[in-house]
OpenMM code with the backbone's topology and positions (N, CA, C; nanometers):
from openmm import Vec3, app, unit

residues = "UNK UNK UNK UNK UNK UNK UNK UNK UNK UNK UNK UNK UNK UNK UNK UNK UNK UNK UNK UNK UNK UNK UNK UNK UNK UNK UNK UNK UNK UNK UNK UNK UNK UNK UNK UNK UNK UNK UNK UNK UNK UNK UNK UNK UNK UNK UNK UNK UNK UNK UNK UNK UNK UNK UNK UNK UNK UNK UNK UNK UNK UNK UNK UNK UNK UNK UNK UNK UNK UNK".split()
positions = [
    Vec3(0.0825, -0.1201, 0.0000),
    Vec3(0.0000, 0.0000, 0.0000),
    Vec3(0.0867, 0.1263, 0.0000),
    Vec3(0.2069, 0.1219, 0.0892),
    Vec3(0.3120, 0.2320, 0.1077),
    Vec3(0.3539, 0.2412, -0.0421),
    Vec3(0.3879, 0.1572, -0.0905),
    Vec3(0.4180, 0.1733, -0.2666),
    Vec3(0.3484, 0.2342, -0.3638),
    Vec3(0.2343, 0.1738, -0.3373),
    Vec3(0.1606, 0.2411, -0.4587),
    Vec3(0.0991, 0.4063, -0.4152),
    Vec3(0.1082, 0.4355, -0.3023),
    Vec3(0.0799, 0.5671, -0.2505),
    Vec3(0.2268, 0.6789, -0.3084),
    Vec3(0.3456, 0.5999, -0.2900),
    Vec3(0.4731, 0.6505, -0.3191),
    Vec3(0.4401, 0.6662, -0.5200),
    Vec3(0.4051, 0.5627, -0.5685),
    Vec3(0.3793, 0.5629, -0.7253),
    Vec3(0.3146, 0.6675, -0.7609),
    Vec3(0.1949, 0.7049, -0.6737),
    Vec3(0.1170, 0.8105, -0.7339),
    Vec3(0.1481, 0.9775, -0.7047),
    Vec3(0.2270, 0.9877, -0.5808),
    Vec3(0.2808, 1.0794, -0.5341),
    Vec3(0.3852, 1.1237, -0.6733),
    Vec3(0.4970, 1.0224, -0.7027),
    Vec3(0.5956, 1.0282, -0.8039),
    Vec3(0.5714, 1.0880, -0.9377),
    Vec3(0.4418, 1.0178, -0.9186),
    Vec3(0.3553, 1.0339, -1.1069),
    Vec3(0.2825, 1.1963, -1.0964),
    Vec3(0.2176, 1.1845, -0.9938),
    Vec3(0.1482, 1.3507, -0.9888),
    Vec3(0.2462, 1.4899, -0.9951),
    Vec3(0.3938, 1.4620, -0.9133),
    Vec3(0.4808, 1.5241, -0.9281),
    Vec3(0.5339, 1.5315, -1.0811),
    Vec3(0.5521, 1.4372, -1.0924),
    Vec3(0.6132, 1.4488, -1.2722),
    Vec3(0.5397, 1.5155, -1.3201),
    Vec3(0.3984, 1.4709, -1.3541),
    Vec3(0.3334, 1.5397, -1.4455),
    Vec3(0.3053, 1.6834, -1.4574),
    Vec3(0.3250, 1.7218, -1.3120),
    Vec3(0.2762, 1.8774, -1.2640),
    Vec3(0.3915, 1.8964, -1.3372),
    Vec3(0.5361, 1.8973, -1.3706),
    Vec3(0.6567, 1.9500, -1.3834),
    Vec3(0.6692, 1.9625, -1.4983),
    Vec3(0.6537, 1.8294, -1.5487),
    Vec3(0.6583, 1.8040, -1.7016),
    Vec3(0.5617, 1.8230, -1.8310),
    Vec3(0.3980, 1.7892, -1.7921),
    Vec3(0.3189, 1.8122, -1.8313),
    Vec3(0.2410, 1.9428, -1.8384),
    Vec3(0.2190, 1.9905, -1.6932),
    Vec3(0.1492, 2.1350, -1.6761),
    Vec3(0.2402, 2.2225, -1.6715),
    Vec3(0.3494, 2.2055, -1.6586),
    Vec3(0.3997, 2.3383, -1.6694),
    Vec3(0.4246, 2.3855, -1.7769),
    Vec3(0.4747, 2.3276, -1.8447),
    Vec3(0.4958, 2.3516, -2.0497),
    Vec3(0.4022, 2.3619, -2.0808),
    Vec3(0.2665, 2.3417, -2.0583),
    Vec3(0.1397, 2.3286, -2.1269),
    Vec3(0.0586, 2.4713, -2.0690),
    Vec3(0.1321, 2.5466, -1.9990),
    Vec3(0.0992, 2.6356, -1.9283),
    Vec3(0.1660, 2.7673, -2.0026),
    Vec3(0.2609, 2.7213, -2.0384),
    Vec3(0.3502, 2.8051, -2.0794),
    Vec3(0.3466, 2.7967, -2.2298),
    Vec3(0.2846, 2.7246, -2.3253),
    Vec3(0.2831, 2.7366, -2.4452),
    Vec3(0.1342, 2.8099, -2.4333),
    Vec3(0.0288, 2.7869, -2.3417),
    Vec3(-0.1049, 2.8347, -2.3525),
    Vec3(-0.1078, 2.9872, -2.3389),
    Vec3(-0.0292, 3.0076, -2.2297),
    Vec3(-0.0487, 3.1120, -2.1886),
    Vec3(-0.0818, 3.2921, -2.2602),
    Vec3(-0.0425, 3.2693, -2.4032),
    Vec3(-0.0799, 3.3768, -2.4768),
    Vec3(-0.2198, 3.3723, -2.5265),
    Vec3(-0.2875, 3.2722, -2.4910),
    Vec3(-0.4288, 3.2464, -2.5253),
    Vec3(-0.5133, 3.3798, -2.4374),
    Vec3(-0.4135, 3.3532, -2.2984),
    Vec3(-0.5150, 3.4722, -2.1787),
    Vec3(-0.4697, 3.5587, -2.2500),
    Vec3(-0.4151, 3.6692, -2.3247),
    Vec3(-0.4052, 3.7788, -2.3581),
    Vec3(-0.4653, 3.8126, -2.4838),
    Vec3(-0.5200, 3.7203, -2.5492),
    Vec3(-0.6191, 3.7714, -2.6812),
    Vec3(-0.7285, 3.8624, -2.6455),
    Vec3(-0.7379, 3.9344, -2.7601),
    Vec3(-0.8734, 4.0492, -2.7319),
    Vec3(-0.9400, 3.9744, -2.7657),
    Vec3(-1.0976, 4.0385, -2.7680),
    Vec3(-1.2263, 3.9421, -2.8065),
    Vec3(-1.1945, 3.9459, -2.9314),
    Vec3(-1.1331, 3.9651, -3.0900),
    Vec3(-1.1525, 3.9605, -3.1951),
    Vec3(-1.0474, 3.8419, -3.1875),
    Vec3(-0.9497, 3.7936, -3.1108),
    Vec3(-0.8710, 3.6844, -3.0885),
    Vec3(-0.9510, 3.5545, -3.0549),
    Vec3(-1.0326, 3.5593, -2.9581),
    Vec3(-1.1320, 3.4957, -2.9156),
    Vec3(-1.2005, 3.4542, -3.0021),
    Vec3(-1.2727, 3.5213, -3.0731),
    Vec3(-1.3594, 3.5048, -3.2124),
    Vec3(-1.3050, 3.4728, -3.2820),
    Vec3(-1.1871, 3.4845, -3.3491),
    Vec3(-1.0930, 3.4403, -3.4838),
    Vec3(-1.0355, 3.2634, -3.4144),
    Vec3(-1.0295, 3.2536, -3.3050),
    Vec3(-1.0258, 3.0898, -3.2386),
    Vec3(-1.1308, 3.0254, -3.2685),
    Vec3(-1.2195, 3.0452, -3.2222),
    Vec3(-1.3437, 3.0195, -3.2154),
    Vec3(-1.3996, 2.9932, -3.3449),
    Vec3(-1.4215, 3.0699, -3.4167),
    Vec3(-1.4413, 2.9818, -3.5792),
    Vec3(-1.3336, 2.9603, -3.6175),
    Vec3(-1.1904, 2.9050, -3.6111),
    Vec3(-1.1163, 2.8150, -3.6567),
    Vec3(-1.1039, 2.6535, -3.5850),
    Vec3(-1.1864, 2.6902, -3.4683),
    Vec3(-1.1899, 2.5445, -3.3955),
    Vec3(-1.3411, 2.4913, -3.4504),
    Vec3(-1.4261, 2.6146, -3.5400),
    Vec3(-1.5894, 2.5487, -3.5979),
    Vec3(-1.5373, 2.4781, -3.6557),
    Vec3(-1.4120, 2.5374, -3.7633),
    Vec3(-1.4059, 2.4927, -3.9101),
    Vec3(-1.3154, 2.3771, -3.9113),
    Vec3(-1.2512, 2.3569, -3.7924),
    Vec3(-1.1667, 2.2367, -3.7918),
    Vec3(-1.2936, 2.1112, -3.6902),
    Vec3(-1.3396, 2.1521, -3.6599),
    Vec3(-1.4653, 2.0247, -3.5782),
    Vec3(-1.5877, 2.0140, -3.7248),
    Vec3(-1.5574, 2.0696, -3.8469),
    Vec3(-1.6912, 2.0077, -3.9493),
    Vec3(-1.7091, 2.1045, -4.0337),
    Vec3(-1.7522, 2.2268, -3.9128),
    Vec3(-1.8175, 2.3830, -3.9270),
    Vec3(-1.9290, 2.3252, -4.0572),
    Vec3(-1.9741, 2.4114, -4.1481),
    Vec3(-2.0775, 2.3866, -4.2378),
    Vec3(-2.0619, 2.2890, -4.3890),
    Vec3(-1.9357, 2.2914, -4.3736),
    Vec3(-1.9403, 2.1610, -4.4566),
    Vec3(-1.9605, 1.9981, -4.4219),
    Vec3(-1.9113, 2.0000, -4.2809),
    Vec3(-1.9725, 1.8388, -4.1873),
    Vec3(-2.1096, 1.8281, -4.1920),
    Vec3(-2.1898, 1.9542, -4.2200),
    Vec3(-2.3585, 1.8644, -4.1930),
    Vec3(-2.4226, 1.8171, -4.3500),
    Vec3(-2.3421, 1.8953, -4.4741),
    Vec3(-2.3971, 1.8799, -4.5310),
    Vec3(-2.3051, 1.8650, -4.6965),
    Vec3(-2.2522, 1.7465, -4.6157),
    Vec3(-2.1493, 1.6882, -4.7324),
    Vec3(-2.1814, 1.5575, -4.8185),
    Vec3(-2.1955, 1.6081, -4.9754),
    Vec3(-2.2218, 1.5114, -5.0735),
    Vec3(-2.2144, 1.3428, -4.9776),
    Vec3(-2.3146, 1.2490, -4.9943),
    Vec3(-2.2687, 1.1047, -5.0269),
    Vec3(-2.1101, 1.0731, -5.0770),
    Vec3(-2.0854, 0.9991, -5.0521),
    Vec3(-1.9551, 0.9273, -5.1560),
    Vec3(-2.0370, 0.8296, -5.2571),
    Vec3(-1.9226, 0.8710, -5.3670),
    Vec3(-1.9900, 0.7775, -5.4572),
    Vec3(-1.9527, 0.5812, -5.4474),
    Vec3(-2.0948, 0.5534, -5.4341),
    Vec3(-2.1048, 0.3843, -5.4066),
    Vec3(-2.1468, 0.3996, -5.2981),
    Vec3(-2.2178, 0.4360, -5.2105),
    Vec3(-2.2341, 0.4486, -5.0531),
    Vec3(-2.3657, 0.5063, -5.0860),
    Vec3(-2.4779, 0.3758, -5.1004),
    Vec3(-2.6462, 0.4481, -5.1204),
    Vec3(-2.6691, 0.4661, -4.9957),
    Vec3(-2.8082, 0.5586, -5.0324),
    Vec3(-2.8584, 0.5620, -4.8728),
    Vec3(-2.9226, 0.4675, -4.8368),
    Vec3(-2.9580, 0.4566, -4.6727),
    Vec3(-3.0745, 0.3016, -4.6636),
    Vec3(-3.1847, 0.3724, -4.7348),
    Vec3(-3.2585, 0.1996, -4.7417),
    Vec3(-3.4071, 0.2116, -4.8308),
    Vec3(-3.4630, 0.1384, -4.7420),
    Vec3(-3.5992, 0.1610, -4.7173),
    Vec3(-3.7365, 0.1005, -4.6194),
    Vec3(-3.7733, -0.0161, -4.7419),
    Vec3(-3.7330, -0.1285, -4.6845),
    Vec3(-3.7956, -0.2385, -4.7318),
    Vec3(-3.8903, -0.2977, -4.6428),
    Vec3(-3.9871, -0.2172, -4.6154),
    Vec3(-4.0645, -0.2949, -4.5445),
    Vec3(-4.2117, -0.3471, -4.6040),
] * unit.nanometer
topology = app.Topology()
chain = topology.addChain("A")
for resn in residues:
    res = topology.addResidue(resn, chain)
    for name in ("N", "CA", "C"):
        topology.addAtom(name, app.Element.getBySymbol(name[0]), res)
């Protein structure tokens, strides 16, 4: 039990050091955008998640739609 308490202690330390802190430090110019920064993110994260071409993109060709055979 003393071990694996020591494992997670080890691992939480690393990660704070290694993980959050660089990740803190590459982010960190994010807090200083104006709102037109904000907005210019913001539809580049639409247009990379689909934005208006994901809802309404051609079939591929060979790929019918289902049909009600009932």
């Amino acid at each position: 039990m003393l071990m694996l308490v020591v494992v997670v202690v080890v691992l939480t330390v690393a990660l704070s050091h290694w993980l959050v802190e660089p990740l803190t430090a590459v982010l960190h110019p994010l807090f200083n955008l104006s709102w037109l920064g904000w907005g210019l993110l913001l539809v580049l994260a639409w247009l990379l998640a689909g934005g208006v071409a994901g809802s309404s993109a051609p079939p591929r060709e060979g790929s019918d739609p289902p049909t009600d055979q009932g």
